[in-house]
C-alpha positions as CSV (number, residue, x, y, z in Angstrom):
1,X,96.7,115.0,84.0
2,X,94.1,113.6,86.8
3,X,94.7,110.5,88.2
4,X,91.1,109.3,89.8
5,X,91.4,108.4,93.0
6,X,90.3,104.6,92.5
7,X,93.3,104.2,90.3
8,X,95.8,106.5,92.5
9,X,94.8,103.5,95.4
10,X,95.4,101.0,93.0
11,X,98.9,102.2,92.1
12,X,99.7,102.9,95.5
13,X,98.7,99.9,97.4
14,X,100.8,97.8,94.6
15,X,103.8,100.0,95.5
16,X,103.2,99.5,99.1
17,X,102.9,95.7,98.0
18,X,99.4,95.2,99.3
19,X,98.0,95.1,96.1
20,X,98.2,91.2,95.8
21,X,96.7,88.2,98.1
22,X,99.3,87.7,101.3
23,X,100.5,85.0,99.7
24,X,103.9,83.5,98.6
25,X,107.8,83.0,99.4
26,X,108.3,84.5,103.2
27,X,111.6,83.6,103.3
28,X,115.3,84.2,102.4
29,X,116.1,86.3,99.3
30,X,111.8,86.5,98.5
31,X,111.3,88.2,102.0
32,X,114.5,90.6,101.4
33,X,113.1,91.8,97.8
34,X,109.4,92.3,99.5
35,X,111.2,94.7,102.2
36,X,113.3,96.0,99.3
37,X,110.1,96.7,97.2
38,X,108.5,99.0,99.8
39,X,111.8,100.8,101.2
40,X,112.3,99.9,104.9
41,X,110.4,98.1,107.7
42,X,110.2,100.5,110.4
43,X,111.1,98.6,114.2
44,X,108.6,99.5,117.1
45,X,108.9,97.7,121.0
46,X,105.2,98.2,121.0
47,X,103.8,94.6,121.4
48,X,100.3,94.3,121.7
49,X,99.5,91.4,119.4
50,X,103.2,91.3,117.7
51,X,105.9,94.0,117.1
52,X,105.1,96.5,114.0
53,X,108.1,95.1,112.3
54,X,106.4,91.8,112.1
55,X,103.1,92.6,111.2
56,X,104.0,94.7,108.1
57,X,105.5,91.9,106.8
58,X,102.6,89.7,107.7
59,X,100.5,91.2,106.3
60,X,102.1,91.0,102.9
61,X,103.0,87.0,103.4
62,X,100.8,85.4,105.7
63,X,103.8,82.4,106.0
64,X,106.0,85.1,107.5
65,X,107.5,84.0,110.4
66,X,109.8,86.4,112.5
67,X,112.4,83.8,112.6
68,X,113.2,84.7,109.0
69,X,113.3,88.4,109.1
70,X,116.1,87.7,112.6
71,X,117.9,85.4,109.8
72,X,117.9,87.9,107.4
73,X,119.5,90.6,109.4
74,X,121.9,88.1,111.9
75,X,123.1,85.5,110.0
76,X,122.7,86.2,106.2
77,X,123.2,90.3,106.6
78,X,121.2,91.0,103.9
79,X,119.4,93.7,106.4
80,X,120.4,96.2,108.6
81,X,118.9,98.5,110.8
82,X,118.9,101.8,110.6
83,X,117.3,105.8,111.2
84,X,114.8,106.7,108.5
85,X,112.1,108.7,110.4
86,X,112.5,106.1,113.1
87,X,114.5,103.5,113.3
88,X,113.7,100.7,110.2
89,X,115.1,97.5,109.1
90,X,117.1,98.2,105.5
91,X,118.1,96.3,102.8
92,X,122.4,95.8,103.5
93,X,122.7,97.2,99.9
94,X,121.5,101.1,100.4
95,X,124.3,101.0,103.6
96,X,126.1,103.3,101.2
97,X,124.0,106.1,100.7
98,X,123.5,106.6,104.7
99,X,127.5,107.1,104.6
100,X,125.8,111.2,104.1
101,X,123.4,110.2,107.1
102,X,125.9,109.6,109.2
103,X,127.9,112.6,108.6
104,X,124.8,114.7,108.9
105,X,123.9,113.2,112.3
106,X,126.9,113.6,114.0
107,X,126.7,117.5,113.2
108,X,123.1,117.8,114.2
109,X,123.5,115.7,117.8
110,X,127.2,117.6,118.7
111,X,124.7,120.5,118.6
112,X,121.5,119.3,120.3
113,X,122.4,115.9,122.4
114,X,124.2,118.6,125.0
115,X,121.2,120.0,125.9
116,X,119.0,117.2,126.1
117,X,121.5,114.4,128.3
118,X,123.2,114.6,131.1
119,X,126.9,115.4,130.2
120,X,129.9,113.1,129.5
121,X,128.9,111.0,127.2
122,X,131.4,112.4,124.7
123,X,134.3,110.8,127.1
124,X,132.6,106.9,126.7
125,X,133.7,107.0,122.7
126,X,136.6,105.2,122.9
127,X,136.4,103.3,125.6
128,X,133.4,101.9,124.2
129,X,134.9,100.8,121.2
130,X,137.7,99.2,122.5
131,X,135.5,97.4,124.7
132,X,133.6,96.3,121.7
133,X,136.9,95.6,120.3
134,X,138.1,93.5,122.8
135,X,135.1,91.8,124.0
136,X,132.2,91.6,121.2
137,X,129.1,92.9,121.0
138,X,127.0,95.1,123.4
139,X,123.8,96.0,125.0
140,X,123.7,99.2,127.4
141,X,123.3,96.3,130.3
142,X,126.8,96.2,129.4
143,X,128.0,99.5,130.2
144,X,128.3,102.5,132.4
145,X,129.0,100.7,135.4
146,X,129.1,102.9,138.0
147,X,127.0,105.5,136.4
148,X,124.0,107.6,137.6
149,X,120.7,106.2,136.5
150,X,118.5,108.0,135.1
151,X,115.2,108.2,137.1
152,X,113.2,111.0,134.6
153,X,111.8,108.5,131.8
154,X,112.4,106.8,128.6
155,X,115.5,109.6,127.4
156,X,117.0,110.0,130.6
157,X,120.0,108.3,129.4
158,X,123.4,107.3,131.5
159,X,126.2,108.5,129.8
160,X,127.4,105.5,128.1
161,X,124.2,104.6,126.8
162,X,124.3,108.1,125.2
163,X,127.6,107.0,123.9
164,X,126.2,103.6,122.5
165,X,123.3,105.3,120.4
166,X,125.7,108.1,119.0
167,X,128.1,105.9,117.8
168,X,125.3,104.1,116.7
169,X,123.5,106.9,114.6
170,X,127.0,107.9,113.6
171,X,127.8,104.8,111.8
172,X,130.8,103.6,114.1
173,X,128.8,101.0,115.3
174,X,125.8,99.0,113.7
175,X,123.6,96.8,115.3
176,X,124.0,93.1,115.1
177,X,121.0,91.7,116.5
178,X,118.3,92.5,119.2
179,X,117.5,90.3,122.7
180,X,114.5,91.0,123.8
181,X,114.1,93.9,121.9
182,X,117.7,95.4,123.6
183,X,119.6,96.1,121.0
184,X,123.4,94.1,120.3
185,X,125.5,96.8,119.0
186,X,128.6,96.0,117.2
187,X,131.5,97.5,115.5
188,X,130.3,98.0,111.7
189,X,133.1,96.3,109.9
190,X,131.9,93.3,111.5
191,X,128.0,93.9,110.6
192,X,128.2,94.9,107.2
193,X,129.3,93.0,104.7
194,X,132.2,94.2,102.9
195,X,130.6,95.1,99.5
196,X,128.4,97.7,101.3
197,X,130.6,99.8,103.5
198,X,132.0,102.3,101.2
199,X,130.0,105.5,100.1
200,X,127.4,104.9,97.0
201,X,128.9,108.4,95.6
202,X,129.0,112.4,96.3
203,X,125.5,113.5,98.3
204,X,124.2,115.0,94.6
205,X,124.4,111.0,93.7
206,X,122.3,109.9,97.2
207,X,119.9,113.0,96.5
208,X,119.4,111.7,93.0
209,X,118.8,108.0,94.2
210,X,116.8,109.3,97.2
211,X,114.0,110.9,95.5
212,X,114.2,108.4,92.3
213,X,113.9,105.8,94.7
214,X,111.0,107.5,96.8
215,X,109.1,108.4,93.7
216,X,109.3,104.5,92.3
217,X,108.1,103.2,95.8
218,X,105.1,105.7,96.4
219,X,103.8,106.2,92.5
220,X,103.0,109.9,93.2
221,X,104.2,112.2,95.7
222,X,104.8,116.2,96.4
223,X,107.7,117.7,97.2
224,X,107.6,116.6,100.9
225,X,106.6,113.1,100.4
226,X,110.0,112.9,98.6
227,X,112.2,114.1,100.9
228,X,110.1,112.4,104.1
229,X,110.4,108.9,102.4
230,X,113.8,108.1,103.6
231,X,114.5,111.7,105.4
232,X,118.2,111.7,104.0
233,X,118.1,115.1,102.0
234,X,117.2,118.3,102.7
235,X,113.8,120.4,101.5
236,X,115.7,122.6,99.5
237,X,117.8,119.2,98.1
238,X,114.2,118.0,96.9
239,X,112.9,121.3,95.6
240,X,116.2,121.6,93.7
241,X,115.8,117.6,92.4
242,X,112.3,118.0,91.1
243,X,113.3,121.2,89.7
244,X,115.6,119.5,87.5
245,X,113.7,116.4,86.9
246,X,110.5,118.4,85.6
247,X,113.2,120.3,82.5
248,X,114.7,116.4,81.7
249,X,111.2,115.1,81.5
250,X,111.9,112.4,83.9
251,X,108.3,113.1,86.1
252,X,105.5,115.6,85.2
253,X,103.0,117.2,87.1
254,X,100.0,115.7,87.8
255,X,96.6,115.9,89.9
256,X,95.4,113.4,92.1
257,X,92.3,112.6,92.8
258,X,91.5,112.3,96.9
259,X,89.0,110.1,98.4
260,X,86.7,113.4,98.8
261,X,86.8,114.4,94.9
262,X,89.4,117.2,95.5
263,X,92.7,117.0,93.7
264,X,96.3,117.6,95.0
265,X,99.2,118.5,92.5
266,X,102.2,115.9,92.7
267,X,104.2,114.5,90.5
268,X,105.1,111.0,89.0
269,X,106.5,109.1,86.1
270,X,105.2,110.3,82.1
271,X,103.8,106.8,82.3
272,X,101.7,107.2,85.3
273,X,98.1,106.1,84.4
274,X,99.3,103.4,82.3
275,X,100.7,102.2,85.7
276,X,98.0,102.5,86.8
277,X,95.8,100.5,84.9
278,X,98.7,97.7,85.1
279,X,98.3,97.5,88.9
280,X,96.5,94.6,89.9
281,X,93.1,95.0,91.7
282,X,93.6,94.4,95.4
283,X,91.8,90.7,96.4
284,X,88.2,91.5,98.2
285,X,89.6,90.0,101.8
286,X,90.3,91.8,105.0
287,X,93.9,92.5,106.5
288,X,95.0,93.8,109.9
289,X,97.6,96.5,109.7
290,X,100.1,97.6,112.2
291,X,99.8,101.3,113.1
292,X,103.1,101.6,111.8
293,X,102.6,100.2,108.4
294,X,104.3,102.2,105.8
295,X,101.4,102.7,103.8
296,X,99.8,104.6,106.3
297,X,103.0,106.3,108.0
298,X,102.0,109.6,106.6
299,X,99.0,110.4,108.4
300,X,97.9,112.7,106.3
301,X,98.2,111.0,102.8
302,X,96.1,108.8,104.4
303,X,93.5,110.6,104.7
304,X,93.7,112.0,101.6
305,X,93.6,108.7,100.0
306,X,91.5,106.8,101.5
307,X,88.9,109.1,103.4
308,X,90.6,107.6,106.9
309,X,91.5,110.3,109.7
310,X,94.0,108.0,111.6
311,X,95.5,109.2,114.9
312,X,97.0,107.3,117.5
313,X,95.3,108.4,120.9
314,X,97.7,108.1,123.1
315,X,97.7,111.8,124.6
316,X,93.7,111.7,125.0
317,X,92.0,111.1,128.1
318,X,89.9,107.9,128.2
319,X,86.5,110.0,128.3
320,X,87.2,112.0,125.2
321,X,88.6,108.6,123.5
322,X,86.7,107.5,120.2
323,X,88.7,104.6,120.4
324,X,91.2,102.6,122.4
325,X,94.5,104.3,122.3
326,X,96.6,101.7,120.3
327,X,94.1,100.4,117.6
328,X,94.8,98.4,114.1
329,X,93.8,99.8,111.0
330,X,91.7,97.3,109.1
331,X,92.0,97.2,105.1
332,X,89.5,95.7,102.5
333,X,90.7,95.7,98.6
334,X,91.5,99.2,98.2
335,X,89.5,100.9,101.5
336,X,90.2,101.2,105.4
337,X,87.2,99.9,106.3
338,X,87.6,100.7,110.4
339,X,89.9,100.1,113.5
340,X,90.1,97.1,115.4
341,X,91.0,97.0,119.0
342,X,92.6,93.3,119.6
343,X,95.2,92.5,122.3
344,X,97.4,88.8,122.6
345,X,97.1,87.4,126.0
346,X,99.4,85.0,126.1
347,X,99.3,83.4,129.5
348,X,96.2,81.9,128.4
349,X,96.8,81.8,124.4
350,X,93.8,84.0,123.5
351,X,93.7,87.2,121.3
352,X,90.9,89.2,122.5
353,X,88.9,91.7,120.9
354,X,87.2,94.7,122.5
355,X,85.4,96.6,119.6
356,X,85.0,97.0,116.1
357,X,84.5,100.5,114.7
358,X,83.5,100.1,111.1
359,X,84.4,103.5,108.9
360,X,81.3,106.0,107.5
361,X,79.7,103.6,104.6
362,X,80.9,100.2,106.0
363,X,78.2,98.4,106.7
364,X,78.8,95.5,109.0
365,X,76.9,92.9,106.6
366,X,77.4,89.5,107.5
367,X,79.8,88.5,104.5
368,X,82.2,91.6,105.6
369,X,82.3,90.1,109.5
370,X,83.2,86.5,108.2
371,X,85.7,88.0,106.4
372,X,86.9,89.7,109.2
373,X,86.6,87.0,111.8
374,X,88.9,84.8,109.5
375,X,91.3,87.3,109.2
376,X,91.1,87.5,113.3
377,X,91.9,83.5,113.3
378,X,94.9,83.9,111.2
379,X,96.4,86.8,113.2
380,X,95.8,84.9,116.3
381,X,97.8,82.1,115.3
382,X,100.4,84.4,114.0
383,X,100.6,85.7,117.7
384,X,100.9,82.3,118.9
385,X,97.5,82.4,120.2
386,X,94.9,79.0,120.3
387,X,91.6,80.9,120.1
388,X,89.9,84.4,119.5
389,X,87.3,85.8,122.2
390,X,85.0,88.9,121.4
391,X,84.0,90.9,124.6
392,X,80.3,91.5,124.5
393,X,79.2,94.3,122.1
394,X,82.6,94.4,120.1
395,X,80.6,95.7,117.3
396,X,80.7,99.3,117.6
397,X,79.0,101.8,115.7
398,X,81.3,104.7,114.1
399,X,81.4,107.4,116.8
400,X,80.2,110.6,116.0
């Protein structure tokens, strides 16, 4: 079975829930079930126009405001933040099935977190959680007093900071809110809501709602894809899931269709193309994405996809740059369309814009741009800015 590659985009950007206008409820138990609907929400300090976290969301809700996601997570705990392949905002109610995370993590870092901090962390368990015991939430501020600081970079931790983010990735402690980005950290009895502490079953039960799970939030995947969407289970856990799944007739293989003409073998649900054709056509209107938007975490099924070779620059040299380092991915109906390079300036409530860079085959026509300059207003009032301003020759042609 082939799956054309207009309809693979169709299904996927439903799944990813940017297959509908960014309108709607942006609040309360509406913005819980969008973050719900598409997994996780991954968190990044990276602030540029707002924090990833937020502009995901925006860009699915255009009344988002971040007060309701800090609601969601501080006061009505129906999220909680966690480690997927970074860390990600979680609906409360999977809490259960990283009960195996947990126990996984605190094997893997008693093995490597020796060699890559300085020692005697291990000693600052207890004490920290009787501290937290005793006095409430948190922040690494907080702690290690007396401690060597760290002067080699963003990991060279003090001990007790070490401490924090073990007990942290271990499950003893959850965390309860963020200042400033810092995190709060708090014993987990008194983050998680009751309900959701204990373990959602054995790990063959998590393995079996991890790739179900996956699998109903992507459309299609491979292997990989399955076991990278919440990276919970193993590759020989997924192998062995799709294995079985393929003799009870629960997914069948399939072909998709890449933005190229070639296909790739994956799998999905018997019912696939009839998905498919159920998803809705995406709206004809421009959206900024955050770098970090789940639709295009994986690189490389981006480019599949959609035809868009999407790289962070960070690590090039500003000569050999084709574009600025930290640059949004723009999205039109079903295409990436090009990469923006917009920044917030604050102190004088502007969001400037240094260059365009429309993809091969997107013309710049004029209906395109107003589209695009309109989406550029709403983003700049959703960073809290008054006006946009385009530098001089901000449309760019695509490099070479």
């Amino acid at each position: 079975m082939l799956i054309p590659n207009t309809l693979a985009r169709r299904l996927f950007l439903d799944r990813h829930a940017l297959g509908e206008a960014p309108s709607g409820p942006a609040s309360g138990a509406a913005l819980a079930a969008l973050i719900d609907r598409i997994g996780f929400v991954q968190v990044d300090s990276i602030n540029t126009v707002e924090r990833a976290h937020h502009m995901i969301l925006w860009a699915r809700r255009q009344s988002y405001k971040p007060e309701a996601l800090h609601r969601l997570i501080e006061k009505d705990r129906l999220l909680w933040e966690h480690w997927t392949h970074d860390a990600s905002i979680l609906p409360v109610h999977l809490h259960g099935h990283w009960h195996h995370r947990f126990a996984s993590d605190a094997v893997r870092l008693a093995k490597n977190w020796p060699k890559w901090f300085r020692p005697g962390y291990e000693a600052q368990f207890d004490t920290i959680l009787r501290r937290i015991e005793e006095e409430g939430p948190l922040t690494t501020s907080d702690v290690g007093e007396g401690e060597e600081r760290g002067k080699g970079g963003w990991w060279d931790w003090h001990p007790s900071k070490t401490a924090l983010e073990w007990l942290w990735r271990t499950g003893h402690l959850a965390i309860t809110r963020r200042e400033s980005f810092r995190k709060v950290y708090d014993l987990s009895h008194r983050v998680i809501p009751e309900p959701h502490r204990a373990p959602l079953g054995d790990r063959a039960a998590m393995v079996d709602w991890s790739c179900n799970a996956a699998l109903d939030r992507l459309g299609f995947a491979d292997v990989s894809e399955l076991r990278a969407f919440w990276h919970l289970i193993t590759p020989e856990e997924a192998k062995a899931w799709v294995a079985s799944a393929l003799q009870r007739g629960e997914v069948i293989p399939v072909e998709v269709e890449g933005a190229d003409g070639a296909p790739k073998r994956s799998l999905a649900r018997p019912d696939v193309l009839q998905a498919a054709a159920d998803a809705p056509e995406p709206p004809n209107r421009v959206r900024i994405l955050s770098p970090f938007d789940p639709a295009l975490r994986d690189r490389d099924r981006a480019e599949f996809l959609f035809g868009f070779r999407y790289r962070i620059e960070v690590f090039v040299p500003e000569p050999q740059r084709k574009y600025g380092y930290y640059v949004f991915p723009v999205l039109e109906g079903a295409r990436l369309i090009g990469r923006i390079d917009a920044k917030a300036h604050r102190d004088d409530s502007t969001l400037r814009i240094r260059a365009f860079w429309p993809e091969d085959g997107a013309a710049k026509g004029k209906g395109r741009l107003d589209r695009l300059e309109a989406e550029l207003e709403r983003l700049a009032r959703f960073a809290g800015c008054d006006r946009v301003i385009f530098s001089d020759g901000w449309q760019r042609e695509t490099p070479g």
